[in-house]
C-alpha positions as CSV (number, residue, x, y, z in Angstrom):
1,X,31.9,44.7,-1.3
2,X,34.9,43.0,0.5
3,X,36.2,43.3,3.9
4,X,39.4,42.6,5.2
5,X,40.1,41.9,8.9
6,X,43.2,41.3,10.9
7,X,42.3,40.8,14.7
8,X,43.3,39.0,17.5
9,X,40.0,38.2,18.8
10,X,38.0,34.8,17.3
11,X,35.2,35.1,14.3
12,X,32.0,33.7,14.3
13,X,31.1,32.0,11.0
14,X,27.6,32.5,10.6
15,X,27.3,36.2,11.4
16,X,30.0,36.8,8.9
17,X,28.2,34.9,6.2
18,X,25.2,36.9,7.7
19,X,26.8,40.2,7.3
20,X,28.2,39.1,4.0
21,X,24.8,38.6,2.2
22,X,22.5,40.9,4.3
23,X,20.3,42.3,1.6
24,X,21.8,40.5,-1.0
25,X,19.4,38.8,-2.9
26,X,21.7,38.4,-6.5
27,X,23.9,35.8,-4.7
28,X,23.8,32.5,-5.6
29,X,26.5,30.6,-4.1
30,X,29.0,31.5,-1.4
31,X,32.5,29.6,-0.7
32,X,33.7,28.8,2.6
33,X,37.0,27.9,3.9
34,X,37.8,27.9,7.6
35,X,41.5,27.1,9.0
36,X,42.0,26.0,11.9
37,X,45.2,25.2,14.6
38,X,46.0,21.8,14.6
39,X,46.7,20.0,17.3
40,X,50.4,18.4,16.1
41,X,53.2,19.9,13.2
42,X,55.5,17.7,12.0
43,X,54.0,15.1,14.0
44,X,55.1,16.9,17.1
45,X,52.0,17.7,19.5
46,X,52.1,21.7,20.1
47,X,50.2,23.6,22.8
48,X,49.7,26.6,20.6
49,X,50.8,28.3,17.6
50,X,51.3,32.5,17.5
51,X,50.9,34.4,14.8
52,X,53.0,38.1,13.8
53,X,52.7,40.7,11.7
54,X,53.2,43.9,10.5
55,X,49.5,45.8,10.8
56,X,49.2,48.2,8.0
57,X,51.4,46.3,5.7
58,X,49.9,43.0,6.3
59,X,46.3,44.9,5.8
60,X,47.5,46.5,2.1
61,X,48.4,42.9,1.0
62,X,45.4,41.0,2.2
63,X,43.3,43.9,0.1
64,X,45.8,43.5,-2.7
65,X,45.1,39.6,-2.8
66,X,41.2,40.5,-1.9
67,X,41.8,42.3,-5.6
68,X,42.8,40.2,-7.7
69,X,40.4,38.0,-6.8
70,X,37.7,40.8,-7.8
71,X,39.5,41.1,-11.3
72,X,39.3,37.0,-11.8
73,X,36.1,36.7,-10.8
74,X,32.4,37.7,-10.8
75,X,32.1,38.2,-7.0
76,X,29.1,40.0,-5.3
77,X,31.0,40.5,-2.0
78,X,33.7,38.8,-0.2
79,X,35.3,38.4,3.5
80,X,38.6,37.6,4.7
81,X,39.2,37.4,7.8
82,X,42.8,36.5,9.8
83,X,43.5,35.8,13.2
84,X,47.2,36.9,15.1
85,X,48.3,36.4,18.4
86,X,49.1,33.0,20.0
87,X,46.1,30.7,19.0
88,X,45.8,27.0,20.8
89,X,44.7,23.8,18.9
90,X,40.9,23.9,17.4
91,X,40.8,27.9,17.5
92,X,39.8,29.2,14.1
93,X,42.8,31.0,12.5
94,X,41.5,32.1,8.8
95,X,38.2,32.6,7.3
96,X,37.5,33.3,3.3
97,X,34.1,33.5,1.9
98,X,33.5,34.6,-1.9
99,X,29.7,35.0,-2.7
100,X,29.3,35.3,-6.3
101,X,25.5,34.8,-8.3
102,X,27.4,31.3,-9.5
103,X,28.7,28.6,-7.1
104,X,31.8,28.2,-9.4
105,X,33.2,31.2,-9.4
106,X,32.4,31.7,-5.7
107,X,34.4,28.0,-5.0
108,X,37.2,29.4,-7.9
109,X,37.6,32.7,-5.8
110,X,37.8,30.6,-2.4
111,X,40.3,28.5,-3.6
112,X,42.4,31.2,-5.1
113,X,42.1,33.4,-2.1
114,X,43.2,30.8,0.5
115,X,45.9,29.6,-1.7
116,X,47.4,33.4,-2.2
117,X,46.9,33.9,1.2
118,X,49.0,31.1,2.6
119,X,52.0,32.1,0.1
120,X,51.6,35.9,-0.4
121,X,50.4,37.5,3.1
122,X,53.0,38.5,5.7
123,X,52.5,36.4,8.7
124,X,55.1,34.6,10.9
125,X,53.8,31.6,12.7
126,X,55.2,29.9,15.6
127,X,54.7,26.6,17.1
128,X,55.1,26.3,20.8
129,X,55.6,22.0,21.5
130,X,54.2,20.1,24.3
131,X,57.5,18.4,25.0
132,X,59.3,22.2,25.5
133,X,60.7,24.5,23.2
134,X,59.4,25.7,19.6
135,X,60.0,26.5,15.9
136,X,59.0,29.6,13.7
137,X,57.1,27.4,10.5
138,X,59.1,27.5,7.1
139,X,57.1,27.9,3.6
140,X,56.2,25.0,2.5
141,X,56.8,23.3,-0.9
142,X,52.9,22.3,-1.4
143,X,51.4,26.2,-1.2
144,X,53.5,27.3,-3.4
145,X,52.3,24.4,-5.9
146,X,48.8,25.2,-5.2
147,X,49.3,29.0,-5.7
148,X,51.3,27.9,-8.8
149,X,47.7,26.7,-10.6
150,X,46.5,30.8,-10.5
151,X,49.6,32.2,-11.9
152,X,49.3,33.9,-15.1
């Protein structure tokens, strides 16, 4: 079963991986990836980063990525969970576990799903700098590479 969350407020890691595998006992291995706000972009120090989006439409493409993932792989549940609003430096922004009977196909399935998500969901982010002033963030070169390696 997968669930797909866009929230403002933070996540705590162990009671989704609770709620993930409560009464579960076909799982074998579960994938984890946690993203979190740096503290500096570009090298710049930034007080805090704020993410947009459009709810409903952001929703439909994070259970369209969500998926695919299903098709690729044998998964026995997974969660994806993003944050929005303005988020300061160490705050958890994105959380992606795939629990599969397998530890490959639940590590495959994380790594897909995190890569997708950083090229293919709607958000806008924007960093606020220490210094003053700010910059929405562009797509960068290096996601789309990694998303490159599930095409096809």
């Amino acid at each position: 079963m997968a669930r797909v969350r866009v929230q403002e407020a933070p996540f705590d890691v162990g009671a989704e991986l609770a709620a993930l595998t409560a009464g579960r006992a076909d799982v074998g291995g579960i994938g984890l990836f946690v993203g979190t706000v740096r503290d500096t972009a570009q090298g710049r120090p930034i007080t805090a980063m704020t993410l947009e989006h459009y709810p409903g439409m952001t929703e439909r493409a994070l259970a369209a990525i969500v998926a695919e993932a299903e098709a690729r792989w044998p998964l026995a549940g997974c969660t994806v969970i993003h944050r929005v609003g303005r988020l300061t430096p160490g705050e958890g922004i994105v959380l992606v576990a795939a629990a599969s009977a397998h530890r490959q196909a639940a590590l495959e399935a994380t790594a897909f799903l995190i890569d997708w998500l950083k090229t293919k969901a709607p958000f806008w982010k924007h960093e606020d700098f220490v210094e003053g002033g700010g910059q929405w963030v562009e797509a960068r070169a290096e996601d789309d590479l990694a998303a490159s390696r599930w095409a096809g």
